[in-house]
C-alpha positions as CSV (number, residue, x, y, z in Angstrom):
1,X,124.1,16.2,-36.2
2,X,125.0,13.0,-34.1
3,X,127.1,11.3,-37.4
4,X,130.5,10.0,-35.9
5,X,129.7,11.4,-32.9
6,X,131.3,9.4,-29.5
7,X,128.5,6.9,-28.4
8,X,128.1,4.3,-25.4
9,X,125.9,1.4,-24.8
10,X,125.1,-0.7,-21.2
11,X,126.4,-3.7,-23.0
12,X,127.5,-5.1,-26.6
13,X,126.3,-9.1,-26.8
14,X,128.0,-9.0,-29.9
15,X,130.9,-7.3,-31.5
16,X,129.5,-6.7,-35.2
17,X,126.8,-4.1,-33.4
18,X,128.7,-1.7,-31.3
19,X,127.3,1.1,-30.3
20,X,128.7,3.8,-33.0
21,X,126.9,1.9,-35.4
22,X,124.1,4.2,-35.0
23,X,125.6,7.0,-35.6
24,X,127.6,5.7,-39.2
25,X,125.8,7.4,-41.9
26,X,124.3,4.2,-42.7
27,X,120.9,3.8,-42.7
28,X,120.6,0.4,-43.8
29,X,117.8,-1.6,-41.8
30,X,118.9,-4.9,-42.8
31,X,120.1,-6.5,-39.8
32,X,122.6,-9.1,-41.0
33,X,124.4,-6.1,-43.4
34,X,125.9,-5.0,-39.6
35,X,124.9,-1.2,-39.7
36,X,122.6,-1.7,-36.4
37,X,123.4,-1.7,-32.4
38,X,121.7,-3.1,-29.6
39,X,122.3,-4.3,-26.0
40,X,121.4,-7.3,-23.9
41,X,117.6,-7.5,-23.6
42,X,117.8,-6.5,-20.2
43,X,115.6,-4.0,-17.5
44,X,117.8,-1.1,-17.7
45,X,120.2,-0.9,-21.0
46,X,120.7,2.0,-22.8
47,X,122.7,3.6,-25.7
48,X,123.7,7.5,-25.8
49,X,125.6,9.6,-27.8
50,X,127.7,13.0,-27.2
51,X,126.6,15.3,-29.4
52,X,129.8,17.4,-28.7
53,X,128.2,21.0,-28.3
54,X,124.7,22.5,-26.8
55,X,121.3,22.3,-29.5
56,X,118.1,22.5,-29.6
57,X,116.6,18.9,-30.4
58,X,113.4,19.3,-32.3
59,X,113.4,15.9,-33.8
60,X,114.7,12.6,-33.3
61,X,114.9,9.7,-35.7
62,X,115.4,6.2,-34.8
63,X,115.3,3.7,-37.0
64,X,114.6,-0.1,-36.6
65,X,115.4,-2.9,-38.6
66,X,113.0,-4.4,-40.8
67,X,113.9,-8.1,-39.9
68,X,115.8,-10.0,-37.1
69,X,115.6,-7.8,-34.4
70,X,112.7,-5.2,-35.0
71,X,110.2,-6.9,-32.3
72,X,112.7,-5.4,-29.5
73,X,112.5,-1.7,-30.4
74,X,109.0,-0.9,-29.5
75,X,109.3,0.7,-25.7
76,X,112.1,3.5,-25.2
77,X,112.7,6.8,-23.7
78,X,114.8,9.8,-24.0
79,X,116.6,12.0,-22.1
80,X,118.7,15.1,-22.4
81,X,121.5,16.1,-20.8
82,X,124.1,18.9,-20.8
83,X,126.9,16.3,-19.7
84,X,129.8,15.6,-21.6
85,X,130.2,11.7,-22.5
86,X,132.9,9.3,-20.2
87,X,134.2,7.1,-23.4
């Protein structure tokens, strides 16, 4: 549902892991092959995605990588909104 979807992030330390990375149709979890996102470690940043039309979410899937930067996935929340993404 969210595959090439518009996406946003609080911040992008480094261009190789944008935030539409997550969204790709890659679900590679090897860090250095560049199919992963993340923002500054900082109180506050976030990533979302416009999923383009109303649904009901009875799952979500996040996956984390299995080496370099898996220690900073492990607190999160989510939140739904019927609020069309400023890109």
């Amino acid at each position: 549902m969210a595959f090439w979807k518009p996406t946003k992030q609080s911040s992008t330390p480094n261009p190789k892991y944008t935030s539409s990375n997550a969204v790709d149709d890659i679900a590679s979890v090897i860090w250095r092959q560049g199919s992963c996102t993340y923002t500054a470690a900082a109180v506050g940043s976030w990533w979302q995605v416009d999923l383009q039309g109303m649904y009901e979410i009875q799952e979500l899937l996040i996956t984390t990588p299995r080496e370099g930067m898996s220690h900073a996935y492990h607190l999160f929340d989510t939140t739904t909104s019927n609020e069309r993404l400023r890109v």
